[in-house]
N, C-alpha and C positions, 0 to 999 in steps of 0.2 A: 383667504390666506391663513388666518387662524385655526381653520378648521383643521386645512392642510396639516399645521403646524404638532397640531394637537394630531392628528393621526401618529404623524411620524414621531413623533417623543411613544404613545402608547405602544407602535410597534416597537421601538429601540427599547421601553422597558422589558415590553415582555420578552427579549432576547436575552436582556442581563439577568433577569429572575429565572430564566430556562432551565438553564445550569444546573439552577438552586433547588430547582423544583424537582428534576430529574436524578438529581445524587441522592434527595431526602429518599424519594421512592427505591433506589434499589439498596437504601439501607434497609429493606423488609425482605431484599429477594437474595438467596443463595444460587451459587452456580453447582448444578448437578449434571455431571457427565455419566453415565449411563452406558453402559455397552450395549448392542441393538444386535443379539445373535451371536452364533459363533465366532471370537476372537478371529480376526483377519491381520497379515500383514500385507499392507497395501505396496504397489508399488506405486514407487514417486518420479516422477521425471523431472531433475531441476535443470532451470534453463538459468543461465548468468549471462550478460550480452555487455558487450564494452567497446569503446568505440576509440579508433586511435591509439590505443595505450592497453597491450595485451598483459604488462608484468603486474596490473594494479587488480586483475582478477588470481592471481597465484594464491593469496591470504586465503581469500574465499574456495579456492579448491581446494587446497588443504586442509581447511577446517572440518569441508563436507565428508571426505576422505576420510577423516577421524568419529564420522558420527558412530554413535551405539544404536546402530540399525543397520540391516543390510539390501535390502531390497531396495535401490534405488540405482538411476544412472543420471550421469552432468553432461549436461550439453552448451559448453563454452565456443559461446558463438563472440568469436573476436574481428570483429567490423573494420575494416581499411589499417588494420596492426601488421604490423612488423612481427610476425613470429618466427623467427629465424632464432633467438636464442630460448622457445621456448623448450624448456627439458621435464616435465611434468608429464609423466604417459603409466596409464591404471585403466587395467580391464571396466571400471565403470565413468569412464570420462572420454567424452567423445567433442573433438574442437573441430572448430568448423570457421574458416577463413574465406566469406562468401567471395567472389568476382564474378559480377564487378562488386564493389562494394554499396550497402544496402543504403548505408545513410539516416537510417530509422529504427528505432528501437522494436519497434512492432513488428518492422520487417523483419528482423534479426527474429522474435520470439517467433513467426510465423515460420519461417527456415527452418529451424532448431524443430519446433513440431512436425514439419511435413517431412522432418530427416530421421526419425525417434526410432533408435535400435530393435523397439518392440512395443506392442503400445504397454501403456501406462494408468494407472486408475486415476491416477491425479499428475497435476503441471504446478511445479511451484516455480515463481521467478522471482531472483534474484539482482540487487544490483551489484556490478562491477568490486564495490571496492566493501559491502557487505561480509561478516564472520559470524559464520553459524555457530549458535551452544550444541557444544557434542548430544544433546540430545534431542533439539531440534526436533529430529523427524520422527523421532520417538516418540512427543508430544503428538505431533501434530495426528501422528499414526491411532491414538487416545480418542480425539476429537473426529476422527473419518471412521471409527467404530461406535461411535454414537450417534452414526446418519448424520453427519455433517456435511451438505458437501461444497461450502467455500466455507473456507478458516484463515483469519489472519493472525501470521504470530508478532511477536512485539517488539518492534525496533525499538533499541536503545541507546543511547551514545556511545560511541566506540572511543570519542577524545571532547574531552573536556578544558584542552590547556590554552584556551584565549578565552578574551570576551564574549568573541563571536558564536563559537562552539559553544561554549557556555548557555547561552542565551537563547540558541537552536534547539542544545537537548532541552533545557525550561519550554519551550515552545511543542516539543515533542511527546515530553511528560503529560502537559496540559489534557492533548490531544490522547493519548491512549487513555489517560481516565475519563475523561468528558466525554468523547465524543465514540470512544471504543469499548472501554468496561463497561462505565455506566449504561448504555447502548445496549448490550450484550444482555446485561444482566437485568434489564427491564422486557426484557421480549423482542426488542428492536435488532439492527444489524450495527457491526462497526465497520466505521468506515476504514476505506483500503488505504495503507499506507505508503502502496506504489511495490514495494519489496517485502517477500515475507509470508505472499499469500500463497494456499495452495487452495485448486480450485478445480473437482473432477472433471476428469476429459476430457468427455463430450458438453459437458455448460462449458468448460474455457473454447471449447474449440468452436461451438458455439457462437462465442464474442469474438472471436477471433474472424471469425467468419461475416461478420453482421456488418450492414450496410454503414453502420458510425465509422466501424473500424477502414473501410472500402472508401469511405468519403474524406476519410483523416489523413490515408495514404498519401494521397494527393494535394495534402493543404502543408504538409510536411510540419517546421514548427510552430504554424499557425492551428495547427490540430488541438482537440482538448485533450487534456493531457491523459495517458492509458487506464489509468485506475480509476477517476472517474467516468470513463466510457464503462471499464467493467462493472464499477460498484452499480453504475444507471441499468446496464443490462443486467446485473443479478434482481435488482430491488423490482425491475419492471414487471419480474417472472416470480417475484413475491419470496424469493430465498432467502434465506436469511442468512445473513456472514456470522460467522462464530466470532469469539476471542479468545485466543489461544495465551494467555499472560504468560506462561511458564515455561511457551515455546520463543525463543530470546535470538534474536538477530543483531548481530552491533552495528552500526552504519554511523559510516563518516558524516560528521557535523562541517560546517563552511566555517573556513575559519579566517576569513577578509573581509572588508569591507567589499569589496568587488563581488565574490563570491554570495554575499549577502544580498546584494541591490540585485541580481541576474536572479537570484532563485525564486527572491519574496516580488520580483516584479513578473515573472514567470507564474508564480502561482495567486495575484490578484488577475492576473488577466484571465486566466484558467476559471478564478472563481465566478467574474460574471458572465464569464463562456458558458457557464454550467449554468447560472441560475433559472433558463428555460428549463431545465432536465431535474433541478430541484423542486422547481413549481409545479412540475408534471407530476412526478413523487408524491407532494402533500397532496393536491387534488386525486391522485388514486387511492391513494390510504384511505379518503374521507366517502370515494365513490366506493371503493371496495369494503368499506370497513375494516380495512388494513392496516392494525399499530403497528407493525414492521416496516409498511409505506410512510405511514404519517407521521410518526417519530424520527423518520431518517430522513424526510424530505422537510422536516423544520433543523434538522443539524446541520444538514449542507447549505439552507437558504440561508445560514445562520448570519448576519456582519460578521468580516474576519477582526480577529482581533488587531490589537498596535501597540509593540513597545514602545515607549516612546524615550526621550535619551537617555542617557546614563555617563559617565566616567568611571575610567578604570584608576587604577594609584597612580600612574604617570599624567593625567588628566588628561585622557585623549578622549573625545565625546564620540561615542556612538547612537546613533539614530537607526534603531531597530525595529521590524514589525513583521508580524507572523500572520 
């Protein structure tokens, strides 16, 4: 029992020193983006997918609308909505109201693909209620001329005015330094944030296509959740995901207690869903000799973190954990 014990304390240390160990190192490393060839502008195909509620992707088409880039088309795949008051129509937006309706997010993103005006160099998705920085694709368009080809850019709070949100974006902070810059910037990959990513063609079509994704179908929300099926399928194939810091997506934070306990109970289950596909990770890094494998496959095995409670000035206690 001691031994046991003594194990698990030496593993739980060396998760808390990780961190520490990983931030020291890429205080020695700069990010050098590089053009790879003649200046390209890519095209982008972005997909938004929303389910039930078509007026809550409007923010986000209009944003995209507004980007300082042109080469792109939207494909607002609006899932079992009511679009009868939708009034938003632009030569580069094409919506799409499947029947019967899909039910699924993946199925929505695979619809929206097998329907694409023209193909596309890259696929970015978007969530529903997501606002692009007018330069977005600008960036991102930077990082896919320096042979990138998965880039994630960097969600950040869009609302800040509760406890809850508050405590989300602090949660989301963490996560793009830790586990996405620092990542990046030591040789490794960062991980996918679900929204945000762009990711060429044929690799997304690819995952899109792959037996995880074909088995997930079917398990509906008992599936693992989509970003880590793709982060698993990029890492497997040794790719390395970019960070894109400067390419800025805003995304709704939860801002309930309700909304809290369904997302962080959604994404603990997720986590030990995954841990077979994290284990698989480190063990390929160490058989390949793969710091891109082995570095990302100790960030995903990683324990998740735990807020633990707090009070706001009314003293209402919340019990949080990311």
């Amino acid at each position: 029992m001691n031994f046991i014990v003594s194990i698990i304390s030496i593993v739980l240390t060396f998760f808390l020193v990780f961190p520490f160990l990983t931030v020291l190192l890429s205080l020695f490393r700069k990010e050098k983006i590089k053009q790879k060839g003649e200046y390209k502008e890519f095209d982008f195909g972005v997909i938004i997918t929303a389910y039930k509620n078509a007026g809550i992707t409007k923010g986000n088409v209009k944003a995209l609308l507004k980007q300082n880039y042109t080469k792109f088309h939207i494909y607002n795949v609006l899932d079992d909505c009511d679009i009868t008051d939708w009034d938003i129509v632009h030569e580069k937006l094409t919506i799409f109201s499947p029947r019967p309706p899909l039910k699924l997010k993946v199925k929505s993103i695979i619809h929206a693909v097998e329907h694409f005006v023209r193909p596309h160099d890259y696929v970015i998705v978007m969530d529903a209620d997501n606002l692009a920085d007018p330069d977005f694709l600008k960036i991102i368009n930077e990082y896919a001329n320096a042979g990138h080809r998965s880039i994630q850019g960097q969600r950040t709070a869009k609302n800040v005015d509760t406890g809850y949100a508050g405590a989300d974006a602090i949660g989301e902070f963490y996560k793009n330094y830790i586990e996405r810059y620092v990542t990046y910037l030591i040789g490794s990959s960062a991980v996918i944030s679900g929204s945000g990513m762009a990711v060429e063609s044929e690799l997304y079509k690819g995952y899109l296509y792959s037996p995880e994704i074909e088995k997930g179908k079917h398990l509906w929300k008992k599936m693992l959740q989509e970003d880590k099926i793709l982060q698993n399928y990029l890492l497997r194939k040794n790719e390395k995901i970019a960070w894109a810091k400067n390419a800025i997506v805003f995304d709704e934070k939860v801002s309930s207690g309700e909304a809290v306990q369904t997302q962080r109970s959604r994404w603990l289950y997720s986590y030990f869903q995954n841990l077979p596909n994290s284990g698989g990770l480190l063990w390929r890094g160490i058989k390949n000799f793969s710091w891109n494998q082995l570095i990302f496959g100790l960030v995903t095995i990683a324990p998740p973190l735990f807020y633990s409670g707090f009070f706001d000035n009314d003293f209402h206690c919340y019990r949080l954990f990311c």
